[in-house]
C-alpha positions in Angstrom: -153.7 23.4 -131.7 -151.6 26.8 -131.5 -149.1 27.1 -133.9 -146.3 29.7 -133.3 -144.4 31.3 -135.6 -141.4 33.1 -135.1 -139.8 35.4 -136.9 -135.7 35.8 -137.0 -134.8 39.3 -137.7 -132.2 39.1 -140.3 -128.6 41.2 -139.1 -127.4 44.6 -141.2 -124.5 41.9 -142.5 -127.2 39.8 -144.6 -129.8 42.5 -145.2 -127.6 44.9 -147.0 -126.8 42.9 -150.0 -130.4 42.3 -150.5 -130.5 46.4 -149.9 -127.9 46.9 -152.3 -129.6 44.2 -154.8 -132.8 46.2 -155.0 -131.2 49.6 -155.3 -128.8 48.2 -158.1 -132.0 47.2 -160.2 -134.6 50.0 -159.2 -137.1 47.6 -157.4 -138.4 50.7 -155.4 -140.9 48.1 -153.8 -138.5 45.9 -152.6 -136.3 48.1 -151.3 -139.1 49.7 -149.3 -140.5 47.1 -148.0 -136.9 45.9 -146.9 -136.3 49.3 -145.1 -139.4 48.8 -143.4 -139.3 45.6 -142.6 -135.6 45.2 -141.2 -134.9 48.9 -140.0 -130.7 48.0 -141.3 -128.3 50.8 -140.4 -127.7 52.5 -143.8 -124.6 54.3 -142.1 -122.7 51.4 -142.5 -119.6 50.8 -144.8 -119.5 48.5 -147.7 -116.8 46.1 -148.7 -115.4 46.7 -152.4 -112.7 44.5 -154.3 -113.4 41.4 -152.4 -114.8 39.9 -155.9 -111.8 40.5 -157.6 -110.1 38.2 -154.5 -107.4 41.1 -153.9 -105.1 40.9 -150.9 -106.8 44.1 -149.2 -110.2 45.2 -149.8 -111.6 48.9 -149.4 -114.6 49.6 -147.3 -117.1 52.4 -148.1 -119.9 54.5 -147.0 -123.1 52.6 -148.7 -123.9 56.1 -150.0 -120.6 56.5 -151.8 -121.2 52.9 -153.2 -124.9 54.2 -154.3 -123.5 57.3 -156.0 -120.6 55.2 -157.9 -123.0 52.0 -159.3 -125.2 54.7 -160.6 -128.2 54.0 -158.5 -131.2 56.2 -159.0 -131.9 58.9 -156.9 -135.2 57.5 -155.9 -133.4 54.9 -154.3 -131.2 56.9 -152.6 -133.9 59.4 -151.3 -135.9 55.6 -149.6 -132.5 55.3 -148.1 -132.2 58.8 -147.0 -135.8 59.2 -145.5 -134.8 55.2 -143.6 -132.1 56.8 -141.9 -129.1 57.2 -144.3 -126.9 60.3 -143.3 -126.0 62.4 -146.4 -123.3 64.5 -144.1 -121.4 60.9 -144.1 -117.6 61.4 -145.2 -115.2 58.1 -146.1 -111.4 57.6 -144.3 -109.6 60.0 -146.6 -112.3 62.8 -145.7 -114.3 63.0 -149.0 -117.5 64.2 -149.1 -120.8 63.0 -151.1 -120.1 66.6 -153.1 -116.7 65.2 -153.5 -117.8 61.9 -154.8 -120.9 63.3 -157.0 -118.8 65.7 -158.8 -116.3 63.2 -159.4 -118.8 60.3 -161.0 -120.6 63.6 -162.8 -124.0 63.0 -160.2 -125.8 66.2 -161.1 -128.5 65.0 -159.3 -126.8 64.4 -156.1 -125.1 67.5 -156.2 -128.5 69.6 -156.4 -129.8 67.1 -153.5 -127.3 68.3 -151.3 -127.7 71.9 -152.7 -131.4 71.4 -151.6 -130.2 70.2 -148.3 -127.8 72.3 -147.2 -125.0 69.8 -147.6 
């Protein structure tokens, strides 16, 4: 007997959680393996407030959301070599220089010094 086994490729919507899990608590081998696996779009926008159950929710680049929880560069730099543009900017124009300087990201700062950015 031939068994088959398929495999259902998960959609950015249910990955990025799991994404954003692994970055939040540093699991550098999870989050690889996830960027590997599942190729996600990192250049998508994250949803912010909708725990709080407000009437309107703001949506953000997932770097911004990266650079405001705090999440280690090393995370950010998997993300970045998987595809994650550091150029991105959010609706009201601000930059990742912007949003570095204001949550005092000296280490993003000098990655995009390094980069050109």
């Amino acid at each position: 007997m031939v068994w088959v086994v398929s495999v259902i490729k998960m959609k950015d919507e249910e990955i990025i959680p799991k994404i954003l899990e692994s970055a939040e608590y540093d699991d550098l081998i999870a989050l690889r393996k996830l960027l590997d696996d599942y190729k996600p779009n990192l250049n998508c926008e994250v949803v912010i407030g909708q725990e709080y159950d407000l009437d309107e929710y703001d949506e953000i680049p997932l770097l911004f959301y990266l650079i405001m929880y705090r999440v280690s560069l090393e995370a950010i730099l998997l993300m970045l070599n998987a595809g994650m543009d550091l150029n991105v900017t959010n609706s009201e124009g601000l930059s990742v220089v912007d949003l570095a300087i204001k949550f005092h990201r000296v280490d993003i700062l000098e990655l995009c010094k390094a980069k050109g950015t």
